[in-house]
C-alpha positions as CSV (number, residue, x, y, z in Angstrom):
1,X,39.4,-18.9,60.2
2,X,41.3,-19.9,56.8
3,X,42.1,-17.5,55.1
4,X,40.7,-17.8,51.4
5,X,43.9,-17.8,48.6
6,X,41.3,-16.2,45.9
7,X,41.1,-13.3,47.4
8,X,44.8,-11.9,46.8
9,X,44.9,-12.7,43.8
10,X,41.2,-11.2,42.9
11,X,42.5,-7.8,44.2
12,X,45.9,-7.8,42.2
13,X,44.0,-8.8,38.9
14,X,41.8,-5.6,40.1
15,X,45.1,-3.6,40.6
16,X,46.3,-4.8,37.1
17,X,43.0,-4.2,35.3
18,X,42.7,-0.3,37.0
19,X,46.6,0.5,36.5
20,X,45.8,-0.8,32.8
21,X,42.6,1.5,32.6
22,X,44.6,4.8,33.9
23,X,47.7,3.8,31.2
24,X,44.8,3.8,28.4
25,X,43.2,6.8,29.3
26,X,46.5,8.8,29.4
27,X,47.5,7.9,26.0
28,X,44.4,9.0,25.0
29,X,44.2,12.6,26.7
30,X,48.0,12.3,24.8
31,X,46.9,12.2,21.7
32,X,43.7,14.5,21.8
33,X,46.3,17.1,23.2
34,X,48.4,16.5,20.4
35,X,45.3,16.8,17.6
36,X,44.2,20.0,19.8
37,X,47.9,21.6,19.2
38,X,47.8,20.0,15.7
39,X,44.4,22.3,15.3
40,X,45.5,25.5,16.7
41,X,48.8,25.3,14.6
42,X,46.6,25.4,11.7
43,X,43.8,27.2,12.4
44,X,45.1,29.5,15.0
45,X,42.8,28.9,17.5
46,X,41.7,25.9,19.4
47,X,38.2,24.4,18.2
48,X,36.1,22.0,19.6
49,X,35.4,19.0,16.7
50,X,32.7,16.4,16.0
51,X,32.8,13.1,14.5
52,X,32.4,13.9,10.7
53,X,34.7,15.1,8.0
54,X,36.3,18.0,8.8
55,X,39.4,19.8,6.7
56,X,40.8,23.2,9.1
57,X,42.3,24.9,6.1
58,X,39.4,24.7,3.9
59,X,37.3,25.3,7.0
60,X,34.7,22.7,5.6
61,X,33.3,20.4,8.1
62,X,30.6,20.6,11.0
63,X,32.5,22.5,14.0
64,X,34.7,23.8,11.6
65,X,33.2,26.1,9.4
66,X,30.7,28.4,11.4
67,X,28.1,28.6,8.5
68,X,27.4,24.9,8.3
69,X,27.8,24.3,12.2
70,X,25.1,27.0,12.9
71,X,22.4,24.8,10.4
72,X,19.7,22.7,12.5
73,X,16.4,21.6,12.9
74,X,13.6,23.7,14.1
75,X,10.4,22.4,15.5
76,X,7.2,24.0,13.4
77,X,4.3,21.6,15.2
78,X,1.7,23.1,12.5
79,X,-0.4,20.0,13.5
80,X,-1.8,21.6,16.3
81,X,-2.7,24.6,14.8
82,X,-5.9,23.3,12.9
83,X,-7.0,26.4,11.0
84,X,-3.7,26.3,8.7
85,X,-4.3,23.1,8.1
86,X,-7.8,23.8,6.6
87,X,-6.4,26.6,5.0
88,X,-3.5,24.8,3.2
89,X,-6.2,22.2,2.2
90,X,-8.8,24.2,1.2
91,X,-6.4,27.2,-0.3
92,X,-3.6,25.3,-1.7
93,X,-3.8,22.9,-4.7
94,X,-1.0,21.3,-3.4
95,X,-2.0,20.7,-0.2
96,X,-5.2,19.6,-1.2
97,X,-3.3,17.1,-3.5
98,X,-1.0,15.8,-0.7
99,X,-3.7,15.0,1.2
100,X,-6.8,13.6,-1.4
101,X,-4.9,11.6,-3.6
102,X,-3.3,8.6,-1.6
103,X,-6.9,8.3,0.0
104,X,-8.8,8.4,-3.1
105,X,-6.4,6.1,-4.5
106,X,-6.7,3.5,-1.6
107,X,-10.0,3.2,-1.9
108,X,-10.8,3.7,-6.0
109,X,-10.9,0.1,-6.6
110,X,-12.2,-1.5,-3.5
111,X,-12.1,-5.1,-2.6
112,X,-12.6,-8.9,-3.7
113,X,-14.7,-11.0,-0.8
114,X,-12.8,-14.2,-0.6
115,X,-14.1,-18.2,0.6
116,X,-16.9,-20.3,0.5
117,X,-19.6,-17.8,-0.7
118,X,-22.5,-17.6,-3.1
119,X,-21.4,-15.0,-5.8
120,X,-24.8,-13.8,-5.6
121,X,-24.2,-12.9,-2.1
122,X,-21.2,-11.3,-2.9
123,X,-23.3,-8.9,-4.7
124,X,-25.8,-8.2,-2.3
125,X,-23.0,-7.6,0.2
126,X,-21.3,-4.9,-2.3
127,X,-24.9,-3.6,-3.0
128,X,-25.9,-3.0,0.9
129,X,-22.2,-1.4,1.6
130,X,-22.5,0.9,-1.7
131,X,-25.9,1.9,-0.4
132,X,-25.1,2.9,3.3
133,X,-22.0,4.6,2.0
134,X,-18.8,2.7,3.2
135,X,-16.1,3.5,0.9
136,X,-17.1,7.3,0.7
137,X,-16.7,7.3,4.3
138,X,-13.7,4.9,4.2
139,X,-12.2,8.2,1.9
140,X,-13.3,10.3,4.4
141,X,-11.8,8.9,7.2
142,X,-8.2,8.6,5.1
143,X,-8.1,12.4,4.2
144,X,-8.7,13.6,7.8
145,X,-6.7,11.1,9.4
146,X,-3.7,12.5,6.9
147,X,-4.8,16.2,7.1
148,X,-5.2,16.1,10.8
149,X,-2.9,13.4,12.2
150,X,-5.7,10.9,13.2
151,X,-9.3,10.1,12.8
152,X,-11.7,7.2,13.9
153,X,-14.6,5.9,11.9
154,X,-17.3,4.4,14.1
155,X,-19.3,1.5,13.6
156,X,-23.2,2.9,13.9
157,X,-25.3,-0.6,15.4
158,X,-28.4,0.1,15.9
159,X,-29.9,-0.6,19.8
160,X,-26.6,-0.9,20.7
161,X,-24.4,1.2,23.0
162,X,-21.3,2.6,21.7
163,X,-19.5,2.6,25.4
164,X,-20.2,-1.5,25.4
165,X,-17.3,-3.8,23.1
166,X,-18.4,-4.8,20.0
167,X,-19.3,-8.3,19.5
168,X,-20.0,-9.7,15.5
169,X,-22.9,-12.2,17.3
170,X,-24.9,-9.5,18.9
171,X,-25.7,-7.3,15.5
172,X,-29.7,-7.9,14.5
173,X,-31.2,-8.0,11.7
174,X,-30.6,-4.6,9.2
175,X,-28.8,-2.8,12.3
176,X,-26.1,-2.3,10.7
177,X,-26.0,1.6,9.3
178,X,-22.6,2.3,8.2
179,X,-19.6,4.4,9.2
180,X,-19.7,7.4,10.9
181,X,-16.4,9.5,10.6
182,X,-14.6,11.9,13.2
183,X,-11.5,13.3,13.8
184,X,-9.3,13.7,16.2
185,X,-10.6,17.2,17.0
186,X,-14.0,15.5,17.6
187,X,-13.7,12.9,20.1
188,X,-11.2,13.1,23.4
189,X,-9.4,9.9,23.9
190,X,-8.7,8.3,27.6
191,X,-5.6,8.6,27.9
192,X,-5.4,7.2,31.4
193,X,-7.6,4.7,31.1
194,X,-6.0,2.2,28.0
195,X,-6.3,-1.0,26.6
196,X,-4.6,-3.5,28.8
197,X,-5.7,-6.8,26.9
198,X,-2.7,-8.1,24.9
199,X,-2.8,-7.6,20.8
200,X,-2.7,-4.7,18.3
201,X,-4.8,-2.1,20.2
202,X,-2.4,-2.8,23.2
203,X,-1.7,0.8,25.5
204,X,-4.2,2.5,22.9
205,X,-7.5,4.9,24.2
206,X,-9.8,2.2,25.9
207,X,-12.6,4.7,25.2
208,X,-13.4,8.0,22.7
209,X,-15.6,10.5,24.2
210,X,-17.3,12.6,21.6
211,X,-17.2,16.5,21.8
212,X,-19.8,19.2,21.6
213,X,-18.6,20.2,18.1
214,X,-18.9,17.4,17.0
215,X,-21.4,16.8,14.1
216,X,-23.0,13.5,16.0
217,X,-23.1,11.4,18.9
218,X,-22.2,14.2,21.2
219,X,-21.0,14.0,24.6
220,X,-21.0,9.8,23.7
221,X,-18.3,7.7,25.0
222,X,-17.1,5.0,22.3
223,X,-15.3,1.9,22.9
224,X,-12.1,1.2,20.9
225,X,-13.8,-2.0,19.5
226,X,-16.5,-0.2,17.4
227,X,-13.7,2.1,15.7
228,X,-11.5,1.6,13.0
229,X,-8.3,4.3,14.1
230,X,-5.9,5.4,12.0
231,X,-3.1,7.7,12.3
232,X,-1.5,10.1,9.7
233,X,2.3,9.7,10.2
234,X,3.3,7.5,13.3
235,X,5.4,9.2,15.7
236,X,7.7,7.7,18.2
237,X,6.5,7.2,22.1
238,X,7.4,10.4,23.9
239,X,6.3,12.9,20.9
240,X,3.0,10.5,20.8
241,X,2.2,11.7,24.2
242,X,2.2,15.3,23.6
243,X,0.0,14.3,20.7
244,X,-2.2,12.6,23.0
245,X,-1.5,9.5,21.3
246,X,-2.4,10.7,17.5
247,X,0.1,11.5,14.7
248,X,1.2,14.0,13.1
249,X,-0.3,15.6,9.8
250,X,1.1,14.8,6.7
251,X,1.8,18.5,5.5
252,X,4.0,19.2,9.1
253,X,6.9,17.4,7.0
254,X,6.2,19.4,3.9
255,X,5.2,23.0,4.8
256,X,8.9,24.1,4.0
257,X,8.8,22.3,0.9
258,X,5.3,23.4,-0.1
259,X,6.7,27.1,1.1
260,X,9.2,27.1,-1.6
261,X,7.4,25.5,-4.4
262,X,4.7,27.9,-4.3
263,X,7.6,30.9,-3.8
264,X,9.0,30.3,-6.3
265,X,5.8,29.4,-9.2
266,X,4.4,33.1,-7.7
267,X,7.3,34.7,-8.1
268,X,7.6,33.4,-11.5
269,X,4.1,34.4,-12.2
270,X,5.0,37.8,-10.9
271,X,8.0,38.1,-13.0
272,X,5.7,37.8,-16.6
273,X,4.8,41.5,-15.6
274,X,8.6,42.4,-16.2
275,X,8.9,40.6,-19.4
276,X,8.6,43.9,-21.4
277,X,9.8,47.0,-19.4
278,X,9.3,50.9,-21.1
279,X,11.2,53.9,-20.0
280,X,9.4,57.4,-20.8
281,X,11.6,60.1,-19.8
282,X,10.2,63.7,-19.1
283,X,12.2,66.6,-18.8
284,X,11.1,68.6,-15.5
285,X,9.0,65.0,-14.3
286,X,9.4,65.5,-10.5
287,X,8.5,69.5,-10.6
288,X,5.0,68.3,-12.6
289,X,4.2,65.7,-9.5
290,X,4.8,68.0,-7.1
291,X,2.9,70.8,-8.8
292,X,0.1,68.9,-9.8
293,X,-2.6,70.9,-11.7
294,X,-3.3,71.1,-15.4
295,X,-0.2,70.3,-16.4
296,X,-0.2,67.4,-14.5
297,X,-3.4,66.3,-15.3
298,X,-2.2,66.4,-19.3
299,X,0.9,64.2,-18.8
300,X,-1.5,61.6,-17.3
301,X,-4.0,62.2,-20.5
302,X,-0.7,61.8,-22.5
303,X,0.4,58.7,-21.0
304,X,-2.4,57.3,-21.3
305,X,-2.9,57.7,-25.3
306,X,0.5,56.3,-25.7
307,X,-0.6,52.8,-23.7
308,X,-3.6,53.2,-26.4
309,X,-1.7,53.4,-29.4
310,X,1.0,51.3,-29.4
311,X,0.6,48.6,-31.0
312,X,1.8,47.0,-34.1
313,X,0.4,49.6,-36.3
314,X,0.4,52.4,-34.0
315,X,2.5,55.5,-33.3
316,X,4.2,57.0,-30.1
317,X,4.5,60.6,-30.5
318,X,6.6,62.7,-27.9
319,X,7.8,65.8,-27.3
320,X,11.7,66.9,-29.0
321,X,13.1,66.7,-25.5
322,X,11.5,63.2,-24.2
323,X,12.9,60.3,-24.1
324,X,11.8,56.7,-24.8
325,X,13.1,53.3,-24.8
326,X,11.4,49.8,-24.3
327,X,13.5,47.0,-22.1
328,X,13.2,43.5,-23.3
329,X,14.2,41.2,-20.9
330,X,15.8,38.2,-21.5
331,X,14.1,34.8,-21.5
332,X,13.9,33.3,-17.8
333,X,16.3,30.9,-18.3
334,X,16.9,28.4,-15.4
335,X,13.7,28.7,-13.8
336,X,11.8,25.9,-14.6
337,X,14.1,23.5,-13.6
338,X,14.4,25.6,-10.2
339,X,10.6,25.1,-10.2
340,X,10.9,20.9,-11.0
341,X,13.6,20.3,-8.7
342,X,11.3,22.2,-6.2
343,X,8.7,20.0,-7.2
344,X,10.5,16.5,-7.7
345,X,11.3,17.0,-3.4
346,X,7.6,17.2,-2.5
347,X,6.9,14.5,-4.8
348,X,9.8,12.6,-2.7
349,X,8.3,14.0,0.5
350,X,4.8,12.7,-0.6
351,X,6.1,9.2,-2.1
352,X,4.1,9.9,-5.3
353,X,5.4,10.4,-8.5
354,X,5.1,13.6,-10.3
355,X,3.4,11.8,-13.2
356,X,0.7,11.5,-10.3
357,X,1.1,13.9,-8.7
358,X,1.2,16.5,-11.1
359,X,-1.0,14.7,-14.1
360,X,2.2,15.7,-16.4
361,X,2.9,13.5,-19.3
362,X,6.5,11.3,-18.8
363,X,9.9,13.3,-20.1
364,X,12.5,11.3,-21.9
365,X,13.2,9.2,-24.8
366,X,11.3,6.1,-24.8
367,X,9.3,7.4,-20.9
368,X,6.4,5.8,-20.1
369,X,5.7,6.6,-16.6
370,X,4.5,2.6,-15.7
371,X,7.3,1.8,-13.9
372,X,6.9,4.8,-11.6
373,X,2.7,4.1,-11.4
374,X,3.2,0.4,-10.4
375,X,6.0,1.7,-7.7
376,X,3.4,3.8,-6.4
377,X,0.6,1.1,-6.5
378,X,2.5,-1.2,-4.5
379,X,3.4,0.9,-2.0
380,X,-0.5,2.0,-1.4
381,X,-1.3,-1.7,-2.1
382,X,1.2,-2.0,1.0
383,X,-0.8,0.7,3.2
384,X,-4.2,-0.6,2.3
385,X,-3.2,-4.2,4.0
386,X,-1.6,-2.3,6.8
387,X,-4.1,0.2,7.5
388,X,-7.3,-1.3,6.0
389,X,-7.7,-4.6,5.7
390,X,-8.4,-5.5,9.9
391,X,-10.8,-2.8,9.7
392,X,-12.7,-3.4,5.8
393,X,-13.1,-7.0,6.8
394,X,-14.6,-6.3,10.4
395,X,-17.3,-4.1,8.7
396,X,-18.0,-6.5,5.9
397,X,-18.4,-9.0,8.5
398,X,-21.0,-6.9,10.4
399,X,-22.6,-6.0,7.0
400,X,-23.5,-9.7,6.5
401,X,-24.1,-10.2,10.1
402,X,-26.9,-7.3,9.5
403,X,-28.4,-9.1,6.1
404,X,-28.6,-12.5,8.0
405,X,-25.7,-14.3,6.9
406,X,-23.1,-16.0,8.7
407,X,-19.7,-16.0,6.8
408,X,-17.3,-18.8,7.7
409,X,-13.6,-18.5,8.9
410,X,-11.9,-18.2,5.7
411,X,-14.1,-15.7,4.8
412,X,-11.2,-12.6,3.5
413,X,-10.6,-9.9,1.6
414,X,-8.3,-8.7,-1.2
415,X,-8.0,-5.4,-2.4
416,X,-8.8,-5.2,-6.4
417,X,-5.3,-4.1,-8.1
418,X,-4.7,-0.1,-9.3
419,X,-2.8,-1.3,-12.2
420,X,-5.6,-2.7,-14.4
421,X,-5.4,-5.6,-16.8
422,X,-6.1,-4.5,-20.2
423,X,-8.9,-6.9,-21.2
424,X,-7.2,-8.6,-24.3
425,X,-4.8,-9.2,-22.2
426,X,-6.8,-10.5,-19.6
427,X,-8.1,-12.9,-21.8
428,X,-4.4,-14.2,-23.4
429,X,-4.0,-14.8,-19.4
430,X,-7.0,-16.9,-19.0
431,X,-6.5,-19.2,-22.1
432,X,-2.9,-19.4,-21.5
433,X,-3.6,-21.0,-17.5
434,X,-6.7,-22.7,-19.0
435,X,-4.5,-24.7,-21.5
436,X,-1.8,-25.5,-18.9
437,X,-4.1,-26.6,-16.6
438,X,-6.0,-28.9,-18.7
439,X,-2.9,-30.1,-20.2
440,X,-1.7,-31.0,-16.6
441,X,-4.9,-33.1,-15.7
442,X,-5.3,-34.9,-18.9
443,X,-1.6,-36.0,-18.5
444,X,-1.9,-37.3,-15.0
445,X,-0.1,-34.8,-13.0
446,X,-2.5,-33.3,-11.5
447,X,-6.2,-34.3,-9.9
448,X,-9.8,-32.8,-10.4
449,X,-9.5,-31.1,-7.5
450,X,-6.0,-29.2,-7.8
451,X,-7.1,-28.7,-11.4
452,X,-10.3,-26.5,-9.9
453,X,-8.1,-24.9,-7.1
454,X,-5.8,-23.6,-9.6
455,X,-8.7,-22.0,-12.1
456,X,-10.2,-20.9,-8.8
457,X,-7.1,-19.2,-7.7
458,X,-6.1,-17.7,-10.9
459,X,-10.2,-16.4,-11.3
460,X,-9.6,-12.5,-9.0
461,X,-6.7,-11.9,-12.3
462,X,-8.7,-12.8,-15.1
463,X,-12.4,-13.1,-13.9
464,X,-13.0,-16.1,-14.9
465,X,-14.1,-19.3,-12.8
466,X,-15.2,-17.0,-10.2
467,X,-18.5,-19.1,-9.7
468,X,-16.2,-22.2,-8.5
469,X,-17.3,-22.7,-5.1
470,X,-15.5,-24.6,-2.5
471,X,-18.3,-27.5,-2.4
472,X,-16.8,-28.7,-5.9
473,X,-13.3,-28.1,-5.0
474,X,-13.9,-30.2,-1.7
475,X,-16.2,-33.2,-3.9
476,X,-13.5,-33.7,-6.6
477,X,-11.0,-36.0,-7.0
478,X,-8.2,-35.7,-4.8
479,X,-5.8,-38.5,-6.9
480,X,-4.6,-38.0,-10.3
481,X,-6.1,-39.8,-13.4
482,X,-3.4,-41.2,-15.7
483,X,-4.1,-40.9,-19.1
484,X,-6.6,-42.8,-21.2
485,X,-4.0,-44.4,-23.0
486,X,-2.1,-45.8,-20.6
487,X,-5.2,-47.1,-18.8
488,X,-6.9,-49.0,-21.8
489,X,-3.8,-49.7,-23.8
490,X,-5.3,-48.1,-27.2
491,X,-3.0,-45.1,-28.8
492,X,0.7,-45.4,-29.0
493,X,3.2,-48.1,-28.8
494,X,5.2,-49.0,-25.7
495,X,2.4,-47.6,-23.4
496,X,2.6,-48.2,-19.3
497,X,-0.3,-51.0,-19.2
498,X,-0.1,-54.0,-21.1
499,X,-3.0,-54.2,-24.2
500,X,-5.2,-56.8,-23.6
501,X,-6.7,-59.3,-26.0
502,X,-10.4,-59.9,-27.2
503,X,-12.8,-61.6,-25.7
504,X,-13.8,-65.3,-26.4
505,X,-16.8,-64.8,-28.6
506,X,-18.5,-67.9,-26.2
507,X,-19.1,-65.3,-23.7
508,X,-16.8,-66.8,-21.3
509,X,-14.6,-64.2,-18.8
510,X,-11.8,-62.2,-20.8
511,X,-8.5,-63.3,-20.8
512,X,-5.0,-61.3,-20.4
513,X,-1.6,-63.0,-21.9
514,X,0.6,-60.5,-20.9
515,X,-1.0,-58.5,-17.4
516,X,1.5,-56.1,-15.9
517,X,2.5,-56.9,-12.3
518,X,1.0,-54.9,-9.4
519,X,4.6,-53.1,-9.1
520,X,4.1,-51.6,-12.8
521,X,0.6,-50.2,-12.0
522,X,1.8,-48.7,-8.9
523,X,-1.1,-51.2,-7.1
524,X,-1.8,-50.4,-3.6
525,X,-4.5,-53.0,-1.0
526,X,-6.1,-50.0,0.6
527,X,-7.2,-46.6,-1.7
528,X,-6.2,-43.1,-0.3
529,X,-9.3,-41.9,-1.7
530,X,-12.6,-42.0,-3.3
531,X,-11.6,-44.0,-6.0
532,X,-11.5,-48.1,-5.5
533,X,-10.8,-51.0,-7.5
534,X,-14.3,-52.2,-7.5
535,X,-16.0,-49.1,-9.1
536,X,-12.6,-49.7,-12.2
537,X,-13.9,-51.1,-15.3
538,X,-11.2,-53.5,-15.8
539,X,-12.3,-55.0,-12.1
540,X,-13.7,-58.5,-12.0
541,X,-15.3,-59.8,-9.2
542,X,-14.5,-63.6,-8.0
543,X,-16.8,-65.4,-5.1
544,X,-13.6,-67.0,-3.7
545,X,-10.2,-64.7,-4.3
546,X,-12.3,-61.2,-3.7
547,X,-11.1,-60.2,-7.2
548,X,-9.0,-60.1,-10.5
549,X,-8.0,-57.6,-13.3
550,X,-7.6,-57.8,-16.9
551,X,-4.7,-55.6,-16.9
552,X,-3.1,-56.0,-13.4
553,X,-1.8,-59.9,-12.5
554,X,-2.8,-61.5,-9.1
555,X,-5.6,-60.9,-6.3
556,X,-7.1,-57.7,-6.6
557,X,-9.1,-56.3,-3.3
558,X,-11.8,-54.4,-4.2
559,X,-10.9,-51.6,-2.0
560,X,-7.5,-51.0,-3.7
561,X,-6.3,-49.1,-6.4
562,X,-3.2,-48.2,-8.8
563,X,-2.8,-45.8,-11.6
564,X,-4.7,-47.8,-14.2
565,X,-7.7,-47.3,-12.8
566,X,-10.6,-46.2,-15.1
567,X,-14.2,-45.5,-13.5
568,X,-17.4,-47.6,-14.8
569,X,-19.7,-45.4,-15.8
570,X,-22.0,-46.3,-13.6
571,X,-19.4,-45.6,-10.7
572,X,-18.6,-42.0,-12.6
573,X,-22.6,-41.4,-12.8
């Protein structure tokens, strides 16, 4: 058999590669021996170093200096531990804050319905969801999901069951009945049995099984369909499963923080009782204490008129061989900007500003505090479209499912803005896009119809031209009008049509000297849309050529068009 001539050379490129390997990993155990000896030289002992600044001689540096290498991270899982929770909640102002504001403030304002509906629909909609409580129990759902680390809020259908999927079709007349909330101390999720179907809910609980505790629907088994979940801070995979597949609570992250804010605010409340220290000094004191008896008894009486009688009028009278002496202490300087910073690091933690968060009035020269609001307002405009809107749209769908209406595909949802419009302002807005837009059509740029889709869109900033519907967006005009002007001839000089001469006053069929050519007017043989040479008022029919024009030269089909068209009014009617 041959021999094959790769082969040597295969195993001395291997030879080569390994003997280069061994040669690299010497000069590197050279030169960490050489740092080791380099350390001990100046440190006097060998140390073991990481990858960070490190300087031996200042011993700064983690695995240099002992004090900052012995600093970690502890593991405090107050989330499972429900009763602290409640407490800080229900104990703590700033716990109670932490958790309550964010969800009041994602659902304060509520939402826009969007598409083809009647806006007196809309209102019935908002009326039937403010009746059966959704947004309270939208709020609800929010705060425990935050306090506790996840909550669902269950679709209630009535003479359906909660263990089937949910499907929009099958919800009867008024069955809808709102939200009912629980958290995840309520219900048990599957964890072995998931959601296998691809999509958002992907290797989530297939099913929720209610506990005894809970307030409702006990011992039921929910599927994941007829819930809107939500989590209070997402955790990655492996720490999800000792959570069985919830969160964590929002105050795990902060109960250091919140330790030390409220530390140090008692302790400064505690320190207003040493403000003003006094010193009575009694000759024979500790022999009187341990005596006790009437003389005893009479120092207390005396002490006591002293606390009495001091005050800006009174005297303190004592014996010729006491002693007294009043201790002012000095102002607590430092302390309230201990207390801020304190505070400014929950308000990081929280991702709320303290003008918020604390309801204090902006510090600075020229400090409004908007700049820091709309921050905050976009970032829970951000978490209301990621944790909300899925779920807010399903229920407003099943809410008009319930009232006998059938909303369309491009039926949506928008989330009415935090930072409100001042009015006056709104109304500067409004005429300023009115003008523009008007000032668009009348020139030609635009048609009828992009002049109503742009009122429309602009309508959920200023509210007005909310009652455009999409039947008069979809029936206009699609092809832009040029102007009058142009099209008749009349106003300025040097306009884009030619100006016609009078009619004979025999009655005969008007004549043109100087028509523009079909290039000029743009002149096509077959109209894009709705609007056709025969319904122009320039048109003039002929038995035998299909047509003419008294402003366009040359056969004209009644089915074209060009940019000097002008509807006959009977055509417009």
């Amino acid at each position: 058999m041959p021999k094959n001539p790769a082969r040597p050379k295969a195993r001395l490129a291997k030879q080569a590669l390994t003997a280069d390997n061994a040669a690299r990993a010497e000069r590197v155990n050279q030169l960490e021996k050489k740092m080791g000896d380099l350390a001990k030289k100046l440190t006097g002992e060998s140390k073991l170093t990481g990858d960070s600044y490190q300087n031996f001689i200042a011993s700064l540096g983690m695995g240099v200096s002992p004090t900052f290498s012995s600093s970690t991270y502890g593991f405090n899982p107050i989330t499972r531990v429900r009763n602290i929770l409640e407490w800080i909640h229900r104990g703590s102002w700033l716990g109670g804050v932490a958790i309550d504001l964010v969800a009041d403030d994602m659902t304060r304002a509520g939402v826009e319905l969007t598409g083809d509906i009647d806006p007196d629909a809309i209102d019935e909609i908002e009326e039937v969801a403010t009746a059966l409580g959704v947004w309270n129990s939208l709020n609800d759902y929010l705060k425990w999901a935050r306090l506790y680390g996840g909550c669902i809020a269950v679709q209630m259908i009535d003479g359906q069951d909660p263990k089937t999927p949910f499907r929009l079709e099958s919800v009867g007349k008024t069955a809808f009945r709102g939200l009912f909330v629980l958290d995840r101390w309520q219900v048990e999720p599957s964890l072995t049995d998931l959601v296998q179907d691809l999509g958002p809910y992907y290797g989530l609980p297939k099913f929720y099984r209610v506990t005894s505790q809970a307030p409702g629907m006990n011992g039921m088994t929910i599927h994941y369909s007829r819930c809107i979940r939500q989590e209070g801070i997402r955790l990655p995979y492996w720490q999800r499963l000792m959570e069985n597949l919830w969160g964590i609570s929002v105050l795990e992250r902060l109960y250091d923080r919140m330790v030390a804010f409220d530390s140090s605010t008692q302790g400064a409340a505690q320190l207003a009782y040493k403000a003003w220290v006094r010193t009575y000094k009694i000759k024979g004191f500790r022999n009187l204490v341990a005596n006790g008896g009437k003389m005893y008894e009479a120092l207390i009486k005396q002490v006591a008129f002293m606390k009495d009688t001091q005050t800006n009028e009174g005297m303190t009278l004592l014996d010729g061989d006491d002693e007294f002496e009043a201790h002012a202490n000095p102002t607590f300087a430092g302390l309230s900007d201990l207390i801020m910073a304190l505070a400014q690091q929950i308000s990081g933690a929280l991702q709320i500003p303290l003008v918020r968060l604390l309801g204090q009035s902006p510090a600075g020269l020229n400090s409004t505090g908007e700049s820091d609001l709309r921050t905050y307002y976009d970032g829970i405009r951000s978490l209301q479209v990621r944790h909300l809107k899925v779920g807010i749209t399903t229920v407003y769908r099943a809410i008009a499912q319930s009232m006998g209406m059938k909303l369309n595909r491009g039926f949506g949802i928008v989330f009415r803005p935090l930072w409100q419009v001042p009015e006056k302002e709104k109304a500067d807005i409004s005429t300023a896009i009115t003008d523009a837009v008007v000032k668009a059509h009348e020139g030609g740029i635009i048609s009828d119809q992009t002049a109503l889709k742009e009122l429309k869109q602009t309508s959920t900033v200023t509210g007005v031209f909310t009652n455009i519907t999409r039947e008069d967006i979809e029936s206009a005009s699609d092809v832009p009008v040029p102007p009058i002007s142009e099209v008749s001839g009349e106003g300025e000089e040097g306009g884009a049509a030619p100006k016609a001469k009078k009619k004979k006053k025999d009655g005969d069929a008007a004549t043109v000297d100087d028509k523009g050519t079909k290039a000029e007017a743009h002149y096509v043989d077959q109209a894009p849309g709705q609007d056709h040479c025969k319904d122009c008022v320039h048109f003039q029919h002929d038995q035998e050529l299909g047509g003419t024009c008294e402003l366009v030269s040359g056969i004209i089909k009644p089915e074209g068009y060009c940019e000097w068209f002008k509807a006959a009014r009977s055509a417009a009617i």
